[in-house]
Chimera marker file (.cmm) of the C-alpha trace (Angstrom):
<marker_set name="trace">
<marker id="1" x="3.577" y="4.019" z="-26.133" r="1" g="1" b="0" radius="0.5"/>
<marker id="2" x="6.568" y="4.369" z="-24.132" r="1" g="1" b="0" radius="0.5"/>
<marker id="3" x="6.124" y="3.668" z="-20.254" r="1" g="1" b="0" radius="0.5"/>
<marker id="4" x="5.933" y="6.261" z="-17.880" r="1" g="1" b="0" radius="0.5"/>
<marker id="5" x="9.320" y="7.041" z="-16.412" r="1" g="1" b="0" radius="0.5"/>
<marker id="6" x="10.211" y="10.013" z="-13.945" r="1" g="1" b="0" radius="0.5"/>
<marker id="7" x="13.413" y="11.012" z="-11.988" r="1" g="1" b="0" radius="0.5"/>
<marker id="8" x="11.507" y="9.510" z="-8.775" r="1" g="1" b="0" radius="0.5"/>
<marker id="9" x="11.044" y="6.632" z="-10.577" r="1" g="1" b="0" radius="0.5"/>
<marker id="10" x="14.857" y="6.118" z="-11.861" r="1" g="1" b="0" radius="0.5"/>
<marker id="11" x="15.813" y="6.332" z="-8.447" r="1" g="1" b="0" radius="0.5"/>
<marker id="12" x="13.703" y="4.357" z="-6.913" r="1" g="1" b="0" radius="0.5"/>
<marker id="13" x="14.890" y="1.627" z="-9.635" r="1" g="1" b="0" radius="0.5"/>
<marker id="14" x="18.396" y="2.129" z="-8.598" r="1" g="1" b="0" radius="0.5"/>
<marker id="15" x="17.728" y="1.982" z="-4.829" r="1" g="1" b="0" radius="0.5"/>
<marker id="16" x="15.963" y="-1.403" z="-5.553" r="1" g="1" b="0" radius="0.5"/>
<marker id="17" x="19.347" y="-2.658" z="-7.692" r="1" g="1" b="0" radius="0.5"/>
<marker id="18" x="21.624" y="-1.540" z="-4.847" r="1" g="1" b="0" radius="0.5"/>
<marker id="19" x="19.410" y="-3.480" z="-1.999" r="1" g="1" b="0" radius="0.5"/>
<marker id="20" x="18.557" y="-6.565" z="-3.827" r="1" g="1" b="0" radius="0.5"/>
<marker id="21" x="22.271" y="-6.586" z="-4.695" r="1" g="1" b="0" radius="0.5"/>
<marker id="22" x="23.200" y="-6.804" z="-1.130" r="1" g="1" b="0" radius="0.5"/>
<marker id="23" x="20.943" y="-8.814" z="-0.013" r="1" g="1" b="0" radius="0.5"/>
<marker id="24" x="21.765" y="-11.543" z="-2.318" r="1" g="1" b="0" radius="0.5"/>
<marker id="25" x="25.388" y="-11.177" z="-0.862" r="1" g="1" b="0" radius="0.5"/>
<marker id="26" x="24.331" y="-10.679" z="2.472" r="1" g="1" b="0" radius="0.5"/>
<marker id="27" x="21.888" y="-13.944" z="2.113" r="1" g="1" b="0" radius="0.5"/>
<marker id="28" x="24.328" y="-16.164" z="0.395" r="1" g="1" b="0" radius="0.5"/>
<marker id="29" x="27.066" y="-15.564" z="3.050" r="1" g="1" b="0" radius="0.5"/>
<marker id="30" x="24.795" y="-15.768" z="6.090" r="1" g="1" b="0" radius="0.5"/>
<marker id="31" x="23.303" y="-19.504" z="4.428" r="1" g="1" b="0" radius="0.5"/>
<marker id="32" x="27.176" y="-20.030" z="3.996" r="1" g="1" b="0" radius="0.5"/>
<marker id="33" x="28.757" y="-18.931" z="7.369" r="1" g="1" b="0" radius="0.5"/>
<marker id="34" x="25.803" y="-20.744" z="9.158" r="1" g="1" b="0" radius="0.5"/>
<marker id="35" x="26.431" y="-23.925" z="7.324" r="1" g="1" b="0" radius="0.5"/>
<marker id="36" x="30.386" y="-23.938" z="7.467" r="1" g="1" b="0" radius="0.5"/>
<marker id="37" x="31.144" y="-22.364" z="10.782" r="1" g="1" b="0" radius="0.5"/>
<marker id="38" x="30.635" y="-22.871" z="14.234" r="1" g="1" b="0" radius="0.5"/>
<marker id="39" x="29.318" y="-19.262" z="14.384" r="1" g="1" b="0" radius="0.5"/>
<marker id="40" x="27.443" y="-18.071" z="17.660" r="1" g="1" b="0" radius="0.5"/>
<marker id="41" x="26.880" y="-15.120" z="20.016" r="1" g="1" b="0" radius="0.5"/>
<marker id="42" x="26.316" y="-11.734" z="19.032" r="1" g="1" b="0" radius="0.5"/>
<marker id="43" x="28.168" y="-11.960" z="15.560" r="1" g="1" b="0" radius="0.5"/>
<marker id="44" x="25.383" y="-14.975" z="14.768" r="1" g="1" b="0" radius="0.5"/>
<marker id="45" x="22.699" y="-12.735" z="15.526" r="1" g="1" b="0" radius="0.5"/>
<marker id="46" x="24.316" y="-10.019" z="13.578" r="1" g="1" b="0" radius="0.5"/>
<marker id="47" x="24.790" y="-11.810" z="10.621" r="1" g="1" b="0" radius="0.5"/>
<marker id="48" x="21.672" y="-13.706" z="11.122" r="1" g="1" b="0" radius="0.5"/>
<marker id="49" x="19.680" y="-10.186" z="10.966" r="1" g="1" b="0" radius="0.5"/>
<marker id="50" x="21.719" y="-9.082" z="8.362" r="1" g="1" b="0" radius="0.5"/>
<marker id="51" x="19.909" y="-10.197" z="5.097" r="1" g="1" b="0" radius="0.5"/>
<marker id="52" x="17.047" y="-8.259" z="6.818" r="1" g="1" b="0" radius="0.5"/>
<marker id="53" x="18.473" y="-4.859" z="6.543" r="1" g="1" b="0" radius="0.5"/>
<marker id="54" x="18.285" y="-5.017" z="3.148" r="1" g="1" b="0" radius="0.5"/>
<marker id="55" x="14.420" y="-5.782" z="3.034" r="1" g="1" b="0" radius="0.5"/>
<marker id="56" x="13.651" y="-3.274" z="5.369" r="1" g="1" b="0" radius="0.5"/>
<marker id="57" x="15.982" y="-0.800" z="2.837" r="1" g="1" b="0" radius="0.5"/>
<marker id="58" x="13.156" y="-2.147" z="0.079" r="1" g="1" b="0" radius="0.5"/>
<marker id="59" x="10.090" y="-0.710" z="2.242" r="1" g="1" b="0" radius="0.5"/>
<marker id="60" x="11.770" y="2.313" z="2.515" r="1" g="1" b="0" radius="0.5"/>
<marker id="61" x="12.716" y="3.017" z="-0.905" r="1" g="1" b="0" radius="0.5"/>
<marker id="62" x="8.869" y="1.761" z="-2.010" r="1" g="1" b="0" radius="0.5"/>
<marker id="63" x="8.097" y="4.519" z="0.224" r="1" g="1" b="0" radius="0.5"/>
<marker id="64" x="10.128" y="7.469" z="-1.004" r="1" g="1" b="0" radius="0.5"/>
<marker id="65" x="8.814" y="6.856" z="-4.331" r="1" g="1" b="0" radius="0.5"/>
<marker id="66" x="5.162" y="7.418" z="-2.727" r="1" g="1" b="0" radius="0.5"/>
<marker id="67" x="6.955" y="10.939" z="-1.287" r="1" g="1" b="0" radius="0.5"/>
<marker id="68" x="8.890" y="11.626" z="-4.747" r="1" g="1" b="0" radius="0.5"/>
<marker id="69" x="6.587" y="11.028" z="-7.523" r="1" g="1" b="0" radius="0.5"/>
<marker id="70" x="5.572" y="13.849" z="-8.599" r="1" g="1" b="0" radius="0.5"/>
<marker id="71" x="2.420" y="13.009" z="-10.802" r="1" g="1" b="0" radius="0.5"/>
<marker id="72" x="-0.420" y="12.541" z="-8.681" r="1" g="1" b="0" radius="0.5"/>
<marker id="73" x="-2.352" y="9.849" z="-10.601" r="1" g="1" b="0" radius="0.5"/>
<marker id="74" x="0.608" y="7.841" z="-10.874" r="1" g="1" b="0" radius="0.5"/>
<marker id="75" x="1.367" y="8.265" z="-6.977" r="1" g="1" b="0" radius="0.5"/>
<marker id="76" x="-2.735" y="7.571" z="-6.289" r="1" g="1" b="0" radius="0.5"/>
<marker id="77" x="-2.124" y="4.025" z="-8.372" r="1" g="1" b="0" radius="0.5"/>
<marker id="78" x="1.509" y="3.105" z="-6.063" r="1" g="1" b="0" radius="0.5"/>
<marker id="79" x="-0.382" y="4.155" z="-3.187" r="1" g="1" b="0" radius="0.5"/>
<marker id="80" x="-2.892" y="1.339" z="-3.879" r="1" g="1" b="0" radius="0.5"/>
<marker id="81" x="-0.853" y="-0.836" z="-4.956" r="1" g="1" b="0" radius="0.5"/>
<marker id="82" x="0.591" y="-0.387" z="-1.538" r="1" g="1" b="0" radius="0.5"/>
<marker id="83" x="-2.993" y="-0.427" z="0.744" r="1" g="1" b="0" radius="0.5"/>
<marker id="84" x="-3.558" y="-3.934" z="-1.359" r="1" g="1" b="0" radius="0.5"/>
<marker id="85" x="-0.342" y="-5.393" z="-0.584" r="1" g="1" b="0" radius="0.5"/>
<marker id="86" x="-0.568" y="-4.497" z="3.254" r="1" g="1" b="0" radius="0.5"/>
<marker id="87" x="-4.203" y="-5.533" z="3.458" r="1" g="1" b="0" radius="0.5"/>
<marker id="88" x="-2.886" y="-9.304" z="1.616" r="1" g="1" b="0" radius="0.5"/>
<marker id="89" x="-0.164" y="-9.441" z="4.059" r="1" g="1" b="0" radius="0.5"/>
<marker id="90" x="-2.326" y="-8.794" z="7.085" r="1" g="1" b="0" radius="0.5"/>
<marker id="91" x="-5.087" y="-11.071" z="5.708" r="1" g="1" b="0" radius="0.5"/>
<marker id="92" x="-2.676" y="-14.495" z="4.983" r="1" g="1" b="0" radius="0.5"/>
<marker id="93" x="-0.170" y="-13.599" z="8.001" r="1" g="1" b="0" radius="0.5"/>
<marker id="94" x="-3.740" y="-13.378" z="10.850" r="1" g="1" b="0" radius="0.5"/>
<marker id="95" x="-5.493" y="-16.904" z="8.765" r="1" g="1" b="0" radius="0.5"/>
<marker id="96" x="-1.749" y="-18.152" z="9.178" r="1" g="1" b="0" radius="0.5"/>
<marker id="97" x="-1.550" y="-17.434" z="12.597" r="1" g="1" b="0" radius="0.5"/>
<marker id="98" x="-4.849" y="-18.971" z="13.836" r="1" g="1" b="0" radius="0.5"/>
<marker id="99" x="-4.030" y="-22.097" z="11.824" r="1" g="1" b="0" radius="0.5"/>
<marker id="100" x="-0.636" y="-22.415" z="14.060" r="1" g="1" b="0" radius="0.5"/>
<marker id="101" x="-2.651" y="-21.318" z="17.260" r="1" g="1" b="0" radius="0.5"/>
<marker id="102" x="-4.925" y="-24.253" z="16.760" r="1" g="1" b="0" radius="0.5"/>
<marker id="103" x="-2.369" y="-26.568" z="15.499" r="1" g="1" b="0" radius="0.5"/>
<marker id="104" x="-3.549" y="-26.937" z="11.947" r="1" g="1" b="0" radius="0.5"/>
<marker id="105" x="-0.260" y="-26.165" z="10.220" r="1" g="1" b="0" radius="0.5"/>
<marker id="106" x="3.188" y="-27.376" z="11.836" r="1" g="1" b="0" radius="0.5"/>
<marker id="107" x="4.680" y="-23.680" z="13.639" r="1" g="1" b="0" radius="0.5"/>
<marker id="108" x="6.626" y="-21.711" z="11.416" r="1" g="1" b="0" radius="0.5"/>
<marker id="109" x="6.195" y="-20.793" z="7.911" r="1" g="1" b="0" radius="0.5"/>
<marker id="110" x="8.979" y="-22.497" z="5.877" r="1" g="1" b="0" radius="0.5"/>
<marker id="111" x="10.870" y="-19.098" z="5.254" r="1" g="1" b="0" radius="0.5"/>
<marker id="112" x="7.509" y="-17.082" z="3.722" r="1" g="1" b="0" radius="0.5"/>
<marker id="113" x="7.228" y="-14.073" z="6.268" r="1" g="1" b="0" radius="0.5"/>
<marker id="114" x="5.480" y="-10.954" z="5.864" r="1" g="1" b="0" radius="0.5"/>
<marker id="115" x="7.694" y="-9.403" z="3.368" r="1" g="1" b="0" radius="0.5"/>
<marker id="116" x="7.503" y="-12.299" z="1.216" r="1" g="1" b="0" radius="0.5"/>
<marker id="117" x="3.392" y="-12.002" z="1.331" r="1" g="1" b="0" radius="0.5"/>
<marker id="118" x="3.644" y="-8.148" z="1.151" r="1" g="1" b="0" radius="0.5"/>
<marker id="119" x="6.091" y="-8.188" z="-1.921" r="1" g="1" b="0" radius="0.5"/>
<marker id="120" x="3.320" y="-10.888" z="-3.401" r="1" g="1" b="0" radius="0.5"/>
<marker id="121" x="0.573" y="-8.703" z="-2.562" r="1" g="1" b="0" radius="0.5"/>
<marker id="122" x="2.297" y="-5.672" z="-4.543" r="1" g="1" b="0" radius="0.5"/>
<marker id="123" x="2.543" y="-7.875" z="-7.587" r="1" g="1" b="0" radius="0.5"/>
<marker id="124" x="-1.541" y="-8.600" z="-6.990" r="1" g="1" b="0" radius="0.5"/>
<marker id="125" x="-1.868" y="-4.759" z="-6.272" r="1" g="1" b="0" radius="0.5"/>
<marker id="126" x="-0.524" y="-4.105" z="-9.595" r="1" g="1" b="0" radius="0.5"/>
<marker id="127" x="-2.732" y="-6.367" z="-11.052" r="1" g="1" b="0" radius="0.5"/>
<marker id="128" x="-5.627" y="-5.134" z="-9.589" r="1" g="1" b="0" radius="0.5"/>
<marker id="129" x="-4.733" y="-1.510" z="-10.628" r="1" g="1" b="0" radius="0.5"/>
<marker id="130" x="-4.410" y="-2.993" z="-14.193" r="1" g="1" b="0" radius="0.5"/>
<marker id="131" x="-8.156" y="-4.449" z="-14.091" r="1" g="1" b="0" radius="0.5"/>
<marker id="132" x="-9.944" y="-1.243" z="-12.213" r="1" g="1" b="0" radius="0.5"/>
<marker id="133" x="-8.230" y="1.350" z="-13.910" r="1" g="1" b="0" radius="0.5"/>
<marker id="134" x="-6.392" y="-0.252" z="-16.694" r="1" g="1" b="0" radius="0.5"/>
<marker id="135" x="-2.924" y="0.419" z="-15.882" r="1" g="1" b="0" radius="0.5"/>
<marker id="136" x="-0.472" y="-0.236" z="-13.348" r="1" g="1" b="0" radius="0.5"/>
<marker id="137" x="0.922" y="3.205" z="-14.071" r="1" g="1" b="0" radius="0.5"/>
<marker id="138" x="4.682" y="2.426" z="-13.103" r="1" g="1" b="0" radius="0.5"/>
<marker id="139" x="7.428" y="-0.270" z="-11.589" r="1" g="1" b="0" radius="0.5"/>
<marker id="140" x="6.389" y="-0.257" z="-8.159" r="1" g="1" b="0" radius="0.5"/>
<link id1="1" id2="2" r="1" g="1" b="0" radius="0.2"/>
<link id1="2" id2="3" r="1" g="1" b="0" radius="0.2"/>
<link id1="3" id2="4" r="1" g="1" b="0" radius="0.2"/>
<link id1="4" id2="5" r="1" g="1" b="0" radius="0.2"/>
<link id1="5" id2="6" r="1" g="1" b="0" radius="0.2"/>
<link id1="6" id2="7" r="1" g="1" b="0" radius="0.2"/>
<link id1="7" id2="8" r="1" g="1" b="0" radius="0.2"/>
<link id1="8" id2="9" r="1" g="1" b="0" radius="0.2"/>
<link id1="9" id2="10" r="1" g="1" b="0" radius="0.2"/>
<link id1="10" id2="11" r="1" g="1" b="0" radius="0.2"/>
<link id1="11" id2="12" r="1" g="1" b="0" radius="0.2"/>
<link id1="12" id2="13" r="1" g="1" b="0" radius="0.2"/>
<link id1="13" id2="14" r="1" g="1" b="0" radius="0.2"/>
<link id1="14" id2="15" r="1" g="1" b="0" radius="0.2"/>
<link id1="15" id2="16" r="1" g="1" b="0" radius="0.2"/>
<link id1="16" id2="17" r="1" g="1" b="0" radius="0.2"/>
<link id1="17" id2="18" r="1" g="1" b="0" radius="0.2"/>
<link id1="18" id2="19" r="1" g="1" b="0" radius="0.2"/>
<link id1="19" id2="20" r="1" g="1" b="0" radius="0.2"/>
<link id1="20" id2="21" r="1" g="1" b="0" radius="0.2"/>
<link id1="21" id2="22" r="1" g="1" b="0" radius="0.2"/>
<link id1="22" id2="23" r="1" g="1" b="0" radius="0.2"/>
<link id1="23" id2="24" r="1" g="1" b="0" radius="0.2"/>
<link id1="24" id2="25" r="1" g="1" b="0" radius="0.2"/>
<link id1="25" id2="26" r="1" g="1" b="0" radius="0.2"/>
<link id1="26" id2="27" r="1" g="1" b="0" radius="0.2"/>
<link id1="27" id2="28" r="1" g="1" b="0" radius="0.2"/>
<link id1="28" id2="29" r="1" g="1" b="0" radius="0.2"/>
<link id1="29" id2="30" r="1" g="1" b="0" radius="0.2"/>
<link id1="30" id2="31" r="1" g="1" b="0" radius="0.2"/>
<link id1="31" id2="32" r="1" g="1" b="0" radius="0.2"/>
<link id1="32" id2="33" r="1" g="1" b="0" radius="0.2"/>
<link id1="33" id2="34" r="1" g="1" b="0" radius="0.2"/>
<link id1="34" id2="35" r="1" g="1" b="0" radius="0.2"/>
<link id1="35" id2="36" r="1" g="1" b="0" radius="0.2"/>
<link id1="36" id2="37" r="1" g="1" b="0" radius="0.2"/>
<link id1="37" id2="38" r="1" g="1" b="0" radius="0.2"/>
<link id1="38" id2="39" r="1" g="1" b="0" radius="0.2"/>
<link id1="39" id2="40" r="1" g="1" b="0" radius="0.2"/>
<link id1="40" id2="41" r="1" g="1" b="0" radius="0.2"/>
<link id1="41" id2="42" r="1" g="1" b="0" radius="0.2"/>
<link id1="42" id2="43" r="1" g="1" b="0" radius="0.2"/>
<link id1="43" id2="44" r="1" g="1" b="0" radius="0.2"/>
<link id1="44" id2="45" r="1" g="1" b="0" radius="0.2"/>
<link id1="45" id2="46" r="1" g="1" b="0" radius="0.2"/>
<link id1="46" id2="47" r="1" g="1" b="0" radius="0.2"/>
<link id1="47" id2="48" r="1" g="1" b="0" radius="0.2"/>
<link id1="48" id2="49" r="1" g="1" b="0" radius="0.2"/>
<link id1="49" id2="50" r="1" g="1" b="0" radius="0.2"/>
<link id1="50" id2="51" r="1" g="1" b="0" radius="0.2"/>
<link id1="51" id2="52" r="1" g="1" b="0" radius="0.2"/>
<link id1="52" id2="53" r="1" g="1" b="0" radius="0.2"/>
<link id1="53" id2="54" r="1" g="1" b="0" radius="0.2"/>
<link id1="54" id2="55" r="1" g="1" b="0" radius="0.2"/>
<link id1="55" id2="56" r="1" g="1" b="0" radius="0.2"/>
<link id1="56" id2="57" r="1" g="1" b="0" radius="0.2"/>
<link id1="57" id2="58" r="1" g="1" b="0" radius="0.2"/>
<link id1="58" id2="59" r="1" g="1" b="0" radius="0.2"/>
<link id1="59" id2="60" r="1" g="1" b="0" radius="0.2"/>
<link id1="60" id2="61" r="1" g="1" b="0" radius="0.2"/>
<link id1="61" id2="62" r="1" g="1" b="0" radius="0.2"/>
<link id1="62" id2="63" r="1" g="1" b="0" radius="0.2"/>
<link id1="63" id2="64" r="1" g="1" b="0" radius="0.2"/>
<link id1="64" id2="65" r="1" g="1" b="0" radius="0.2"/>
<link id1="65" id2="66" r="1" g="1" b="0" radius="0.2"/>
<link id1="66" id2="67" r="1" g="1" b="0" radius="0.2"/>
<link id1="67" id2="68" r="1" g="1" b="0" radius="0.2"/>
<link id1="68" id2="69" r="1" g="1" b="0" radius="0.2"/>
<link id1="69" id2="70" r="1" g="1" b="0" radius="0.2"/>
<link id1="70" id2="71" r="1" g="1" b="0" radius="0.2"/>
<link id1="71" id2="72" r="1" g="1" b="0" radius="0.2"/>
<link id1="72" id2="73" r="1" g="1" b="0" radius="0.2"/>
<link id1="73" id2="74" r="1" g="1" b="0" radius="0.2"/>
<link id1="74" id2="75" r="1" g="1" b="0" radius="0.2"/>
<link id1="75" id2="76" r="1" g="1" b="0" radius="0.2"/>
<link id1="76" id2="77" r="1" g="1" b="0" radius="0.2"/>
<link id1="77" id2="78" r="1" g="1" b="0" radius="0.2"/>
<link id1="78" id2="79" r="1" g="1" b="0" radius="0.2"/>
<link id1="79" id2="80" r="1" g="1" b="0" radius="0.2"/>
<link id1="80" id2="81" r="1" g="1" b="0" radius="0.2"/>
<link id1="81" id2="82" r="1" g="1" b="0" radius="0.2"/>
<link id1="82" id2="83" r="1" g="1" b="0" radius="0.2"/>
<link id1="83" id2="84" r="1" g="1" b="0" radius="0.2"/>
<link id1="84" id2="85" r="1" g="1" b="0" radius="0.2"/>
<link id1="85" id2="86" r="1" g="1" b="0" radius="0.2"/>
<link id1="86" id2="87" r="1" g="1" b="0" radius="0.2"/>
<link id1="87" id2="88" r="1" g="1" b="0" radius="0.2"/>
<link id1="88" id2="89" r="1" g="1" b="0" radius="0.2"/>
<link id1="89" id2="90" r="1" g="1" b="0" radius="0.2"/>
<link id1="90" id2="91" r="1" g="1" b="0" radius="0.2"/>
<link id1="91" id2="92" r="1" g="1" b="0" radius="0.2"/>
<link id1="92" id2="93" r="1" g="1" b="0" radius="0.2"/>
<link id1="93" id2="94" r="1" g="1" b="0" radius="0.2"/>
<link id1="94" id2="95" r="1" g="1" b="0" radius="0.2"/>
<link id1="95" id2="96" r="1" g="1" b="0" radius="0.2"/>
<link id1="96" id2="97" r="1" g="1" b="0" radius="0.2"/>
<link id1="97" id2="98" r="1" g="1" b="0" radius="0.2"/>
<link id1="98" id2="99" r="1" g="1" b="0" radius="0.2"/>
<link id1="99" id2="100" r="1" g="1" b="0" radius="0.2"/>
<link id1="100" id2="101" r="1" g="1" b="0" radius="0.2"/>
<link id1="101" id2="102" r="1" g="1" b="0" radius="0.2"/>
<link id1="102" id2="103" r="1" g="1" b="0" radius="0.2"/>
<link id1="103" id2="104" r="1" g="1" b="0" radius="0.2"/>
<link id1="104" id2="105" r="1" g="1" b="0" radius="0.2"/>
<link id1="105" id2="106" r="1" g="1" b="0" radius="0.2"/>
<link id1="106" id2="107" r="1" g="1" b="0" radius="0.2"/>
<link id1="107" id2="108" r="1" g="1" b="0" radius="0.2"/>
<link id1="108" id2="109" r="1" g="1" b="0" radius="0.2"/>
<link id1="109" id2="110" r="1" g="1" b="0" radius="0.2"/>
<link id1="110" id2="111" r="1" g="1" b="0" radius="0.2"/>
<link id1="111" id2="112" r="1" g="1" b="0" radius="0.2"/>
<link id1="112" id2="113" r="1" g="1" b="0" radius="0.2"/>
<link id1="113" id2="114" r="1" g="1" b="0" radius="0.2"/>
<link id1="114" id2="115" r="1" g="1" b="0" radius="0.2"/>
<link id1="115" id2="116" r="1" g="1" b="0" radius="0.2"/>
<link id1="116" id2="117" r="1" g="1" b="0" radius="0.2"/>
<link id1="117" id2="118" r="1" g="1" b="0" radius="0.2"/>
<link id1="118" id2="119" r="1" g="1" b="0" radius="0.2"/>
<link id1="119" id2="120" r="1" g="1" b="0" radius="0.2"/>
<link id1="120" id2="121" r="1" g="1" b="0" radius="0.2"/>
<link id1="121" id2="122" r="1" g="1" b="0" radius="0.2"/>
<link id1="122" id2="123" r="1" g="1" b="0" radius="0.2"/>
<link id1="123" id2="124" r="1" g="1" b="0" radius="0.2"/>
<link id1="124" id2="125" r="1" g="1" b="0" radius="0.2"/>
<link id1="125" id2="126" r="1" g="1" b="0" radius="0.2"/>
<link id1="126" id2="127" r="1" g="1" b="0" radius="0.2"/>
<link id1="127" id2="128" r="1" g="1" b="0" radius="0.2"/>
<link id1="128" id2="129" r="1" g="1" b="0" radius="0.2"/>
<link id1="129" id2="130" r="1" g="1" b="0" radius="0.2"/>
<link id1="130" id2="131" r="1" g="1" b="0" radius="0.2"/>
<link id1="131" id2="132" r="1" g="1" b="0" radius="0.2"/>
<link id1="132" id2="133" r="1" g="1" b="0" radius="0.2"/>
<link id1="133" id2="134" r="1" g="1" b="0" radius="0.2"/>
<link id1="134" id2="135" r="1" g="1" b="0" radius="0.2"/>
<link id1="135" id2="136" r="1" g="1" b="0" radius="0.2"/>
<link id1="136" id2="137" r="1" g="1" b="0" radius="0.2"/>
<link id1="137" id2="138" r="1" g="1" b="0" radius="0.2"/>
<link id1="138" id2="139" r="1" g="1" b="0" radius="0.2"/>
<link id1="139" id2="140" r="1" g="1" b="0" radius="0.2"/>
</marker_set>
């Protein structure tokens, strides 16, 4: 059986190639102009924010597929998929936090923000479409 494939779908997969493509060129030169220059002021912040633009560009697109798709059980599965992954991030970012607050684990979190624990929690969204209602439905 071939997978399920709309329009919103193929354009949500080419949003996704065009941000992860600059981010990967907007994080290697950051990690590379931090680490070889004496770069500071504004332009540091600038570049330092940078690699986040991108991310932000991947919540966005994640969210104009919810708008786009146009088959409703397929949207119902991306939206849940999407209610899991916010409810993980909220759930290990607040345990996290109390942790620091009562100095359990050293402050900071090595580099694993919420985007990195929402983007998990979409994978474990998936999967938890795939065991209630036996299929993940799409690529989000």
């Amino acid at each position: 059986m071939a997978m399920y494939r709309s329009a919103a779908t193929r354009r949500y997969l080419i949003r996704m190639a065009v941000l992860m493509s600059i981010y990967i060129m907007l994080i290697f030169t950051a990690g590379w102009t931090f680490r070889h220059t004496s770069i500071a002021g504004i332009p540091a912040y600038a570049l330092a924010i940078a690699p986040a633009l991108p991310i932000i560009g991947v919540f966005w697109a994640v969210m104009r597929l919810l708008v786009e798709e146009p088959d409703e059980f397929i949207r119902m599965l991306q939206v849940r998929q999407c209610l899991f992954a916010t409810g993980f991030c909220l759930t290990v970012m607040t345990i996290w936090e109390f942790l620091q607050n009562y100095d359990l684990v050293a402050p900071g979190n090595g580099g694993f923000g919420a985007a990195f624990f929402w983007f998990v929690g979409l994978g474990l969204g998936a999967f938890f479409n795939k065991v209630t209602m036996g299929t993940v439905g799409g690529c989000a």
